[in-house]
N, C-alpha and C positions, 0 to 999 in steps of 0.2 A: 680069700681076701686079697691076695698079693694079683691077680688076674683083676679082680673087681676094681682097684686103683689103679693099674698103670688105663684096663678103660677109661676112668676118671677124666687121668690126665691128656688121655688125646682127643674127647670130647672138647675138653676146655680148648683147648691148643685148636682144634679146628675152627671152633667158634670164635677163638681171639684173629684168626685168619679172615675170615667171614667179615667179620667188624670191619678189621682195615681195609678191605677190599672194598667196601661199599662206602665208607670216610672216603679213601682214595677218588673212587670213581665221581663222586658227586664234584668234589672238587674243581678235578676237571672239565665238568659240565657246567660248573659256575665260572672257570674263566675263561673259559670257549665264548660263554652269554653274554658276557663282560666287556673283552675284545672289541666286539662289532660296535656296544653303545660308545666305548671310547674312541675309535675311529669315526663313527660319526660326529662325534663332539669336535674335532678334528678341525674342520672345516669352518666351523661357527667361531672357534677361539681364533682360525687365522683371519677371517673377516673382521672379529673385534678388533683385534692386534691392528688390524689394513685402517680401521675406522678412528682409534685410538692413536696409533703411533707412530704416524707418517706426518713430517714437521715441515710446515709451507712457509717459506723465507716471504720477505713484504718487503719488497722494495722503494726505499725510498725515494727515489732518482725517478720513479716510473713516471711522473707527471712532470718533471721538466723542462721548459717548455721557454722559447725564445721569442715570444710575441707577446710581451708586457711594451704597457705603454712608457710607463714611471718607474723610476727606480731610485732608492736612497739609500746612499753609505755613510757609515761613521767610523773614525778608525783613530788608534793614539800615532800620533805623529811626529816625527823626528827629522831637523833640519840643521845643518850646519852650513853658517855663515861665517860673514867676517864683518867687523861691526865699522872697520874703517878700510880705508884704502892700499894701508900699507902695512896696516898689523901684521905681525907675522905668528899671533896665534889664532886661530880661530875657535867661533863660540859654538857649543851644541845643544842645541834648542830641544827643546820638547813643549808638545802640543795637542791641540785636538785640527782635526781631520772631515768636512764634513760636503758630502757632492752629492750632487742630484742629475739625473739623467731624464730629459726627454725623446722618445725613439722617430722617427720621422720615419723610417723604413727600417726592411731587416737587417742592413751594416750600418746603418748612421742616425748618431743623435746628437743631440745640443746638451752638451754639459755644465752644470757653474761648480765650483767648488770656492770654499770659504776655509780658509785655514788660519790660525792662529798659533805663533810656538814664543816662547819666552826660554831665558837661561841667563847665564853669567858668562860675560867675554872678557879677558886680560887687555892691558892698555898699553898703550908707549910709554916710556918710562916719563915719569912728570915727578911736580914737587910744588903738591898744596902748599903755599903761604900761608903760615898760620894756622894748617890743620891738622898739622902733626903726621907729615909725612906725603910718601906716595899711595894714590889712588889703585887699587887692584880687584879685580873680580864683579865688575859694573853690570847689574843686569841692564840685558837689551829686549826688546820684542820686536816680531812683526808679527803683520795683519794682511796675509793674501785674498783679493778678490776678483775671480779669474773666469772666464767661461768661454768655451769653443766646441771644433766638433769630434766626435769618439768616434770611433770604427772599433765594429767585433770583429775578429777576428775568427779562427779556427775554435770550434768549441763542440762540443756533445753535453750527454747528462751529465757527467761528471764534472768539467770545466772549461773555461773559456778565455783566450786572452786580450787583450781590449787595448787598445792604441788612443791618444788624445793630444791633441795641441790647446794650450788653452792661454789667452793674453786678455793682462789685467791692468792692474795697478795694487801696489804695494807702501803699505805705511810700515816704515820703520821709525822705532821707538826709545833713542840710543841715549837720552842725555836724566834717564829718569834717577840715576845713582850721581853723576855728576857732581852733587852738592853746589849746584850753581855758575860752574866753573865752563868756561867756552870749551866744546866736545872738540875742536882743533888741540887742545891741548894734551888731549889724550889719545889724537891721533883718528877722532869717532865721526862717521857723517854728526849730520843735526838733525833732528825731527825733520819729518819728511814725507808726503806720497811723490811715488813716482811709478814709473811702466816698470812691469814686471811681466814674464810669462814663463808656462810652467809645460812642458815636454816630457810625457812618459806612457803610463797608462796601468793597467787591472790585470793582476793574474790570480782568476777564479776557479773557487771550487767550493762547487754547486752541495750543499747539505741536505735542500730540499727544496720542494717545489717552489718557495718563496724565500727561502736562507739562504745566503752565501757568503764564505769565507774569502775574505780578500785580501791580499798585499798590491799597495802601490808604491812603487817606485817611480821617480823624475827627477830629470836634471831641472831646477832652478835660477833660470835668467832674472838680475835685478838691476837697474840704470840709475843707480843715487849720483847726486850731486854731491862733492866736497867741498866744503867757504874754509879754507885757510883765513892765515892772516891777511897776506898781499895776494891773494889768486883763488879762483875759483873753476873748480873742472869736475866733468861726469866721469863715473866710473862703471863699467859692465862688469859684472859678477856673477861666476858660473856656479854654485853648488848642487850638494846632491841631499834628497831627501825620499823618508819612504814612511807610509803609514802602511799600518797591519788592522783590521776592523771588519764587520760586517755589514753586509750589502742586506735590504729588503727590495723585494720586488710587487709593487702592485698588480695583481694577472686577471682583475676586472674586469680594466679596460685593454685589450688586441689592438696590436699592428695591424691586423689584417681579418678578416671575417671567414681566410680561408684555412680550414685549420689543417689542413696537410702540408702547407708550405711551410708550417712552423714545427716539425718534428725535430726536436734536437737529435743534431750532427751535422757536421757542416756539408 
């Protein structure tokens, strides 16, 4: 009996040997088989990835382009005057801003601009009869209407800066707070057009093929006449003013029919 079991037990024992050896073996034949299909998957997942996950920038500048015929800005605008000839404060206006560009060729075109700014300007010191005091903080306006010629300057896609001289005539609007009283008294020109002209120009940047952001700044020449009591004399007056605003471009109608001579950059 004792011979008959330990046989038993080494039958068993071989046979649990036998088992794991043929478990083992397949195993390894299953991820030998395995291997090659996932290396060939390989290849397909980086294609998708390649098809999938590679990000194309769009440029917006790409069509940019300097051979528009027309062009129109609008911008808020800001001007400091002086409402009489010898105030010694001056007034700061705010306004709108509005120009138009015709192109004649690639550097030069014919521009108008129309501006308008109103605000409050301090006075000479005076003393209403009867009205209960001195007169302070009198709104003024003007009204520029101005046109000459523009040159572009230096520019690519991105921006471009622009030069203009441009001679008008100008309405100022000085005696609308006055309460009746002669604007000598307060030191103010009197209702008026006279020559004006306006000196600066455009510094551009270009948003999109037809968008552009723009700041203009110009020094402001104005030639009002003063009526005193006993005398009457002209006065030149230099200020500075700038509007900030957007340009459109019409690109229709071309400077030119040749379209390589219009690649932006200068």
């Amino acid at each position: 009996m004792h011979l008959q079991a330990r046989f038993s037990f080494l039958w068993t024992a071989a046979l649990a040997l036998g088992v794991c050896a043929t478990v083992s073996a397949r195993a390894q034949s299953s991820s030998s088989q395995n291997q090659p299909a996932q290396a060939s998957a390989s290849p397909s997942q980086g294609a998708q990835a390649t098809s999938y996950g590679v990000y194309v920038p769009l440029d917006p500048l790409e069509n940019v382009r300097y051979d528009n015929r027309w062009d129109l800005s609008v911008g808020m605008a800001y001007d400091h005057m002086k409402a009489g000839p010898s105030l010694l404060q001056g007034a700061n206006l705010g306004g709108l801003d509005v120009d138009g560009s015709y192109w004649l060729s690639r550097h030069w075109a014919l521009e108008a601009s129309g501006r308008g700014y109103a605000g409050t300007s301090g006075t000479a010191p005076n003393h209403l009869a009867g009205q209960g005091g001195d007169l302070r903080g009198a709104m003024v306006e003007q009204y520029f209407f101005v046109g000459g010629p523009e040159w572009l300057g230096p520019h690519n896609k991105h921006g471009a800066i622009l030069a203009h001289v441009l001679l008008g005539g100008v309405y100022g609007d000085f005696q609308k707070d006055l309460l009746g009283n002669p604007p000598y008294d307060f030191d103010f020109y009197s209702n008026q057009f006279s020559p004006a002209a306006i000196a600066g120009g455009h510094f551009d940047l270009n948003r999109s093929e037809h968008w552009v952001f723009r700041i203009t700044p110009d020094a402001v020449v104005t030639h009002y006449t003063f009526n005193g009591v006993n005398s009457s004399y002209q006065q030149y007056d230099v200020n500075f003013a700038i509007s900030v605003g957007m340009e459109y471009k019409f690109t229709r109608r071309k400077r030119s029919t040749k379209k390589a001579n219009w690649v932006s950059g200068w």
